[in-house]
Phi, psi and omega in degrees: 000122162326091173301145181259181205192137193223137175245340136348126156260158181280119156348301188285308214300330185283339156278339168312279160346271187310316165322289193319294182313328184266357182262314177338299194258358177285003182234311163304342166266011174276135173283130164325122154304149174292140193091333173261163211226139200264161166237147179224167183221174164224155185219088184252076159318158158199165179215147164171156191278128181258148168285333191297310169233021158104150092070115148255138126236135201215165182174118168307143163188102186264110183242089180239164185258115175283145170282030160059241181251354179327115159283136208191145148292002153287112182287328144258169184272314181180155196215162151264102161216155173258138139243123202181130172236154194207132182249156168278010128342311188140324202300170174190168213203124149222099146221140167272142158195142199211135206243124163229098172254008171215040201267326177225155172316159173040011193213145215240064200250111162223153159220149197252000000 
């Protein structure tokens, strides 16, 4: 038996395609509910050079809930972030940490 083999699009992708866009957007325009809580991230890559190792690429990344104007000794409701680096040497760097110090009333979480 022959294999067959098609350069033809499927009929259905352009509606599949169109559905996707429309649940996109129909979801990028929903407002948060009351009581849920928005989250944001960051991505900062970087690279540079040590005489020790060589070569670094590294790159930061933080996904948090902010307390909006709440007054609080907390900068955040609770946060994630990764940090990891790599030399062209060998060396390498990875921590994690993740903080929920206003996430639920009366209660206090951090990990290193």
């Amino acid at each position: 038996m022959a294999p067959t083999c098609s350069t033809a699009r499927s009929p259905v992708e352009p509606r599949l395609r169109s559905l996707w866009c429309a649940g996109a957007l129909a979801l990028a325009g929903v407002a948060p509910v009351s009581g849920q809580r928005v989250w944001t991230n960051t991505l900062y890559p970087f690279a540079y050079y040590t005489s020790v190792d060589g070569f670094w690429l590294a790159g930061h990344f933080a996904e948090y809930s902010s307390l909006g104007f709440a007054a609080g000794p907390e900068a955040n409701a609770a946060s994630v972030s990764v940090d990891g680096a790599a030399s062209t040497r060998g060396s390498y760097l990875l921590v994690v940490d993740a903080e929920a110090p206003a996430l639920v009333d009366g209660w206090r979480a951090g990990l290193t």
